[in-house]
N, C-alpha and C positions, 0 to 999 in steps of 0.2 A: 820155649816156654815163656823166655823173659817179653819177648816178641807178640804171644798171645796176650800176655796180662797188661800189655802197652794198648793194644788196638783196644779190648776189654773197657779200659780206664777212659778212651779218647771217646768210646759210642758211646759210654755214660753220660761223659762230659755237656755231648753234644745232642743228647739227649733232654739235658737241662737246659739248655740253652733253648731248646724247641719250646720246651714246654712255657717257658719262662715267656717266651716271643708271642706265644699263642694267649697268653693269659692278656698280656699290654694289649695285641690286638683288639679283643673283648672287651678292655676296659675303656678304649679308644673308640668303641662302634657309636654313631648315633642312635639317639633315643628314636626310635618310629614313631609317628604321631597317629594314633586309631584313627580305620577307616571311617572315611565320611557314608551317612546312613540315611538313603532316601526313600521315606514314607510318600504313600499315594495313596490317599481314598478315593473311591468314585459312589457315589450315592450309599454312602455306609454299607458298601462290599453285598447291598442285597440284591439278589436275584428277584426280579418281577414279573411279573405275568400279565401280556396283554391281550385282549380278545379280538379274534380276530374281523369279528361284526363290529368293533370299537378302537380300530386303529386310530391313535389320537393324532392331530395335524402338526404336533411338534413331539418329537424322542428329546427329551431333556435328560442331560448328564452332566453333575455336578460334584463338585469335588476339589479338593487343594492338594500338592504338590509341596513337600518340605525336604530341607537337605543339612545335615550336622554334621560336624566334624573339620568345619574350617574349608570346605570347598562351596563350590555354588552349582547351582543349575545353569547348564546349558542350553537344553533344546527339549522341546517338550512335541510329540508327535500323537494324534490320537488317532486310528483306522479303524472301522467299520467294517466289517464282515455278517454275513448271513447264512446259516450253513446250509441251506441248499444251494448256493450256489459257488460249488466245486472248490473252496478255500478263493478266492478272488474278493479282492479288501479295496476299501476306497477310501483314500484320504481326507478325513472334514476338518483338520486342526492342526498346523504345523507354526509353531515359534522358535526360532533357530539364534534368538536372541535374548536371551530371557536375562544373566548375567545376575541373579539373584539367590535366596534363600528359602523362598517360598514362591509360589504362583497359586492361581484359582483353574480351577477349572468351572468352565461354565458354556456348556454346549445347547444348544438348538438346535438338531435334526429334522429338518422339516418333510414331512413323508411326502407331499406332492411335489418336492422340487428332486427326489431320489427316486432309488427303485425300492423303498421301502410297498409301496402298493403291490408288488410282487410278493410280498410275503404270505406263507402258506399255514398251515396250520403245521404244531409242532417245532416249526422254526425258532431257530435260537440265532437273535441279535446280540453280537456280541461287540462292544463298545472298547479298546485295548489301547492304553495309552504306556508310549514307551520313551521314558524320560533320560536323558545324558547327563553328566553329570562334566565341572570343566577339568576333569581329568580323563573324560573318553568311557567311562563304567556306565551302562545300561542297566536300568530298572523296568519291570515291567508289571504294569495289574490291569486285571479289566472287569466289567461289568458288565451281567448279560442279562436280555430281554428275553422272554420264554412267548413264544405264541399259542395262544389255545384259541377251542374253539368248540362250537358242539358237535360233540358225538352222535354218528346215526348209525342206528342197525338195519340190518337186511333187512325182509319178512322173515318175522320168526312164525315156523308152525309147532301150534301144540297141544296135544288131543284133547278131546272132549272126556268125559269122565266114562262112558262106555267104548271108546276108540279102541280097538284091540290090536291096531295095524300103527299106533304112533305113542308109545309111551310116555313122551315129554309131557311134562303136565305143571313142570315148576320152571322158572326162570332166573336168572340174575345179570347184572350189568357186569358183571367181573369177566375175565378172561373172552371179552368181543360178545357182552351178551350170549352168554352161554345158557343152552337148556337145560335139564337136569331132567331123569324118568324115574316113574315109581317100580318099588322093589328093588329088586339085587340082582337080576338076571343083564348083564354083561357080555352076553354072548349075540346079543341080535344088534341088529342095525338100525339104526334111524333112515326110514325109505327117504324122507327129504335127502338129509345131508352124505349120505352111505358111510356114516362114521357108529361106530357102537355106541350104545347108550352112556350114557357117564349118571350111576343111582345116586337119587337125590340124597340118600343120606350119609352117601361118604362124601358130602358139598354141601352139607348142612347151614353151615356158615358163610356159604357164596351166593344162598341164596335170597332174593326180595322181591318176589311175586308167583303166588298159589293160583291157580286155574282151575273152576270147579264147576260143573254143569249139572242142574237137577231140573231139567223144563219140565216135568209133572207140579214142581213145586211152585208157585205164584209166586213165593218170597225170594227164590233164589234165580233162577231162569239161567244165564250168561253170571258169572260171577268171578270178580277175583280178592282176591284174600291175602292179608300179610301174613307172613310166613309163622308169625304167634300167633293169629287167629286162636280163639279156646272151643274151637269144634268141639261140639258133646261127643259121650262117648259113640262110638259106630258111627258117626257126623260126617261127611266130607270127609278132607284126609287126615280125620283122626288118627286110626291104626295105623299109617306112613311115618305121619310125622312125630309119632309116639315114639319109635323108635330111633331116633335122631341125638346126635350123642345132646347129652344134656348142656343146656344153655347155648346152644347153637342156632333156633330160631330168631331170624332177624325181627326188627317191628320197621316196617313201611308204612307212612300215612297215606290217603288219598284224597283230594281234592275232585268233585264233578265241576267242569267249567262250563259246562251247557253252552249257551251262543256268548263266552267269551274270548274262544277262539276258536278258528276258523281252520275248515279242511287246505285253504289256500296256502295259510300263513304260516299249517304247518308244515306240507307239503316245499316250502319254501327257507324253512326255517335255517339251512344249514347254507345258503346266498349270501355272503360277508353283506351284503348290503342291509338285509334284513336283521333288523335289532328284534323286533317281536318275542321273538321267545327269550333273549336275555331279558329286555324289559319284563314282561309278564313274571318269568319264574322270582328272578329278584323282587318283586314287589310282594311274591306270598312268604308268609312270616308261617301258615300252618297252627297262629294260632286261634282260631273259630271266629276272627276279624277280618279275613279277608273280603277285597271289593274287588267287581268285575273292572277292571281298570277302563274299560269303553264308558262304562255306564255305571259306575260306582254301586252299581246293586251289590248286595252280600248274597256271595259264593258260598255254598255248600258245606257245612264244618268237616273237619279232617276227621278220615275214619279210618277202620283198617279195614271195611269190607263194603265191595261196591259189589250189588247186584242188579241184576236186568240190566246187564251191560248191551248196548245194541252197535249195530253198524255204525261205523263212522262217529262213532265217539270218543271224544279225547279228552283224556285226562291228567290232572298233573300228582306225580309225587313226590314224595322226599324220602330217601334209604334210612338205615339207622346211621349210617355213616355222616347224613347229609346232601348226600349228594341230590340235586334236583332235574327234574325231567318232566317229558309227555309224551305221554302213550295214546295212541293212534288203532282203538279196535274195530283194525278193518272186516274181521270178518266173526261170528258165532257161531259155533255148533246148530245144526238141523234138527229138526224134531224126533229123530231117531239117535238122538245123542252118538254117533258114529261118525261125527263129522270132527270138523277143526277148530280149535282158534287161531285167528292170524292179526299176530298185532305188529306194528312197528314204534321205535323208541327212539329218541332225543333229547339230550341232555347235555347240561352244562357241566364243565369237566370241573 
């Protein structure tokens, strides 16, 4: 017993001793000094969008390089990438001596001296600068280039207003230029595309151009209509579009360009060399002031309904969203309204 209350007393003992030892330890530790904190901007972190008819002859990226906390920068590294081409990156910027607190960033990219000419539409230039710092800790940001370009559709076809074999009769730029048919019947197919109809009024809201043919009538003949057109009652597609959940009709404007541009130019339009249709669409404002940019004549004021549309006419418009384009109607319903319209579309994204 006396034997247990002995060993008892000596693990207490030596217990205080621990604790005692562990505490000097702690009071003994150095202070850690906070980590050093390296900031990178590169063109104020925005993402930009370049067109791909207007790749510009220098990619400029700018920016500074800061570091706090009592260490300095080391090495500053900036690599180039393109993502169509399989992650493979190219070095334009390497300083392995820098021994300071701050640096600039200030790049020039020159596209004819790289394979920026290779760049497609959609592509994303992505500009990645990854800084050392002189204790070996990497930092990393980057800035990226967005490629656009204009959008072209196939041949859209879609019926005439007596067509009983193609019920597409409305359209929109949404979802790849997508048609839309009148009524509710869901079960037939579209003989173009062998896909079923998709009914204009559950797309109400995707849609921004109406198709409407009355050749008995001189005022209307070939026509298309923005999707709020105020057709009288029994008018066109009044009774369709009446039923449309409320507030879902889009307003599209239209401009007639008559000979300010050309079956060629637009036929061409989608050539990165060809600026044509950037230029032109940028220059319409839509608001009853526009000029034929060839010949400064005053163009057509903006409407929501163009009639007597003929062959080979092209037109420009603007969505409710904005967005601008030109339509290409290549073909008009026959005199027995049982025919088609076939138009095609371009637009700037």
């Amino acid at each position: 017993m006396k034997k247990t209350i002995k060993s008892i007393v000596a693990m207490l003992a030596l217990s205080s001793i621990l604790f005692a030892s562990c505490g000097d330890d702690k009071k003994n530790d150095p202070v850690n000094p906070a980590a050093s904190v390296v900031t990178i901007t590169l063109n104020n972190g925005v993402r930009t969008e370049i067109q791909i008819s207007q790749i510009p002859d220098t990619i400029k990226v700018t920016g500074n390089v800061s570091i706090t906390g009592g260490d300095k920068l080391a090495k500053l590294e900036v690599r180039r990438t393109i993502s169509s081409s399989a992650g493979d990156y190219k070095v334009i910027k390497v300083d392995s001596t820098l021994n300071s607190t701050s640096t600039e960033v200030n790049i020039n990219d020159i596209a004819s001296a790289t394979n920026l000419s290779s760049l497609a539409i959609d592509d994303k230039l992505t500009y990645l600068a990854l800084v050392t710092d002189s204790k070996g800790v990497l930092t990393k940001d980057s800035v990226i280039f967005i490629v656009k370009g204009i959008s072209v559709s196939g041949q859209i076809i879609l019926g005439a207003s007596a067509n009983g074999n193609q019920n597409n009769r409305f359209l929109g730029y949404a979802d790849n230029f997508q048609a839309y048919a009148i009524g509710t019947d869901k079960t037939k197919k579209d003989p173009v595309t062998g896909k079923f109809y998709l009914p204009a009024r559950e797309n109400a809201s995707k849609i921004d151009f109406v198709f409407f043919s009355n050749l008995q009538d001189a005022n209307v003949k070939a026509a298309m209509y923005s999707p709020d057109y105020p057709f009288a009652t029994g008018q066109g597609y009044q009774d369709e579009i009446s039923k449309w959940p409320a507030g879902s009709p889009r307003a599209t404007k239209f401009i007639r360009l008559a000979n300010a541009f050309s079956i060629s130019q637009f036929n061409n339009a989608s050539d990165p060399s060809n600026q044509a249709v950037d230029n032109l669409l940028k220059s319409l404002k839509f608001d009853g002031k526009d000029v034929d940019p060839n010949t400064s004549n005053p163009l057509s004021a903006p409407t929501n309904r163009l009639a007597k549309l003929v062959n080979e006419e092209i037109i420009a418009f603007k969505t409710a969203d904005g967005k601008l384009g030109l339509m290409l109607i290549a073909v008009t319903p026959g005199a027995d309204l049982t025919g088609n319209f076939q138009v095609q579309i371009k637009m700037l994204p």
